[in-house]
C-alpha positions in Angstrom: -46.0 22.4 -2.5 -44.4 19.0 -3.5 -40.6 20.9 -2.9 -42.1 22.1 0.5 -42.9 18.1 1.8 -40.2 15.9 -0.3 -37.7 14.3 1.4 -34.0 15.0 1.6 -32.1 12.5 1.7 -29.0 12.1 4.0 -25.3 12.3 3.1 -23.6 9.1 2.4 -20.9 8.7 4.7 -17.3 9.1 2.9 -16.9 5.4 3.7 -19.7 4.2 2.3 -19.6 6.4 -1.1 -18.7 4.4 -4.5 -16.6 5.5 -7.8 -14.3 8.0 -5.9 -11.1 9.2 -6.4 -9.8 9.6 -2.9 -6.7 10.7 -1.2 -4.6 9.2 2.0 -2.1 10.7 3.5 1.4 9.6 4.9 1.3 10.7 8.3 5.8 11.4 8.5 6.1 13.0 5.2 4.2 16.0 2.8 3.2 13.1 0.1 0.1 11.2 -0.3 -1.4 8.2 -2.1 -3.7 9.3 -4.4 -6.5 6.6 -6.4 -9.8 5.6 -7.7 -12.2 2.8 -6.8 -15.6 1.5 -7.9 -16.3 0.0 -4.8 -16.7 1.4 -1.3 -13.7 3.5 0.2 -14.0 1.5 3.2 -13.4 -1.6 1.8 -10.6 -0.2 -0.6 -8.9 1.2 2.5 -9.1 -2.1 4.0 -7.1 -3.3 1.4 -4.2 -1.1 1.4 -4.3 -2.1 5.3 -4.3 -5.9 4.2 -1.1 -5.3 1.9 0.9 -3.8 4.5 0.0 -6.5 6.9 0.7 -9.2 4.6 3.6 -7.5 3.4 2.7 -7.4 -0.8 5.4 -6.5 -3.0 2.8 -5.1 -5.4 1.4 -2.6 -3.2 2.8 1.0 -3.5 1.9 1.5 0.1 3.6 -1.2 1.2 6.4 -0.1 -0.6 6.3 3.3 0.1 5.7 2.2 4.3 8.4 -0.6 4.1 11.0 2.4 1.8 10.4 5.0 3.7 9.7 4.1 7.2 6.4 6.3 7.0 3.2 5.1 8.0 -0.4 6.1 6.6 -2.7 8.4 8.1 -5.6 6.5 7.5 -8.3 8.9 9.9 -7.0 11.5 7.7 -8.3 9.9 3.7 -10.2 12.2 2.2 -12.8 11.9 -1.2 -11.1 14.4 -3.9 -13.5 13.6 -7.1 -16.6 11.5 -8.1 -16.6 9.4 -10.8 -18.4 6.5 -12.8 -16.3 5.8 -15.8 -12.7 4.6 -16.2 -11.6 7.0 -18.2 -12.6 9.6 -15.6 -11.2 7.9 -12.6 -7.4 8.1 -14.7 -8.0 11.8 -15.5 -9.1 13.0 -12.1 -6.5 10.7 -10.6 -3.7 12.3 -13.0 -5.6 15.5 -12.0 -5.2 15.2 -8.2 -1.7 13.4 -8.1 1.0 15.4 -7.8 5.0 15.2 -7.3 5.0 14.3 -3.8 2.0 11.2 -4.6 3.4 8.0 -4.1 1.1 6.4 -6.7 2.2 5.5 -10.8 0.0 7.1 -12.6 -0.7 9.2 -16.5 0.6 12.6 -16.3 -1.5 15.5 -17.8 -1.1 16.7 -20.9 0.3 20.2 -20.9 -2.6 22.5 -21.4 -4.0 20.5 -18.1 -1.5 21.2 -16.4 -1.9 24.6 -17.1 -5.5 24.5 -16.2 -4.6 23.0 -13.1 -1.9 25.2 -12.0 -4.9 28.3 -12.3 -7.0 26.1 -10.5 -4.8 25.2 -7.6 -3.9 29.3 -7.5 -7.6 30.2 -7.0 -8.4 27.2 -4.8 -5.6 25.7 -2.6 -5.4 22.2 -1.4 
């Protein structure tokens, strides 16, 4: 009975959802930008937007728009993993950064990469 009346609740918007690890792609090229944040994607977004505008030398997608001539796809971000816990935001960034990501980041240990290899054969991008 209680399954039968209880609410469901809605989906949080990808903008609105916290501790992701999320993915934007460059919109000239086949690489991405791949990272985590605790906060809100939207307002993370908002920042890589900032550092272009204001030109930040720190920024890897400032460098990467100023190096490159390439511009970010923003429309097209998308949330790759979940995660609460530091530790976890490095692994699943290593996880879903590849050759072609634009961001610095900890490469897997081998027997990840391994794993991941399978994984991508079973379940493309």
């Amino acid at each position: 009975m209680r399954a039968a009346i209880s609410r469901v609740k809605d989906p949080v918007p990808k903008e609105q959802q916290t501790n992701v690890i999320y993915r934007i792609p460059c919109a000239n090229f086949t690489c991405a930008y791949v990272g985590p944040t605790g906060r809100r994607l939207e307002t993370r977004i908002n920042e890589h937007k900032l550092a272009i505008r204001r030109r930040d030398p720190l920024s890897l997608v400032f460098a990467h728009a100023v190096d490159c001539a390439h511009r970010f796809k923003w429309e097209g971000t998308e949330v790759v993993a979940m995660a609460s816990t530091n530790q976890a935001h490095e692994f699943l960034e290593a996880w879903h950064s590849s050759t072609n990501s634009i961001n610095r980041h900890v490469d897997l240990e081998a027997h990840y990469k391994g794993l991941r290899a399978r994984s991508t054969d079973l379940h493309p991008p």
